[in-house]
C-alpha positions, 0 to 999 in steps of 0.5 A, a space after each residue: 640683062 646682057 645687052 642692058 650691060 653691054 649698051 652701057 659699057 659702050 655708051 661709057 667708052 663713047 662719053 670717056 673717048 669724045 671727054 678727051 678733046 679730040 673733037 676740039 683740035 683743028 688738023 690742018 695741012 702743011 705749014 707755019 702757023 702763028 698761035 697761043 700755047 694753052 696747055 704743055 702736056 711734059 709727060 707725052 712730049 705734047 703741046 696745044 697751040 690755040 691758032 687763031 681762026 684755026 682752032 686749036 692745034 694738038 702736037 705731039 713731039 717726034 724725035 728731030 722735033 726743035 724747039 726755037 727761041 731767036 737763034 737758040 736751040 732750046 728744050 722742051 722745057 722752055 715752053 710754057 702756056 700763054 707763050 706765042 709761038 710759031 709752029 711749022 707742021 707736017 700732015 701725016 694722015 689726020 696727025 699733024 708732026 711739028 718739025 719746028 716750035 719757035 718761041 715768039 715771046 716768054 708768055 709774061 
């Protein structure tokens, strides 16, 4: 009865770890990439930015991350989903650290 127990719990921690998405982001190298935001995550500082051809990009904010908007310096609470926007990445391991978020459009 242990081991039926025991399978279970790990059959559960597996469905609720690949139920969080971290099979559908896409980890690319160093760069700009041009792309939708479809979710903004405010309580984790996170965004997801849908890049074409690419898949879908997860971003979690850093302390020297800058949101951009024409010249403007703007705050996490100008991005919204639909907007397009241009994302300048760092790879760190399999993270991805954006240093720069550039709001290409307003999203309407």
């Amino acid at each position: 009865m242990k081991s039926l127990s025991l399978l279970f719990l790990v059959a559960l921690s597996v469905g609720l770890l690949t139920g969080c998405g971290a099979d559908d982001t896409a980890v690319v190298e160093s760069g700009t990439y041009e792309g939708t935001i479809t979710e903004v995550n405010a309580d984790e500082q996170e965004i997801y930015v849908s890049v074409p051809e690419t898949g879908t990009l997860e971003l979690y904010f850093t302390d020297s991350t800058r949101v951009m908007s024409d010249t403007t310096e703007r705050s996490f609470d100008a991005l919204q989903t639909n907007q397009q926007v241009a994302v300048e990445v760092n790879k760190v391991g399999q993270r991805l650290d954006p240093v720069t978020v550039t709001i290409q459009d307003d999203g309407s």
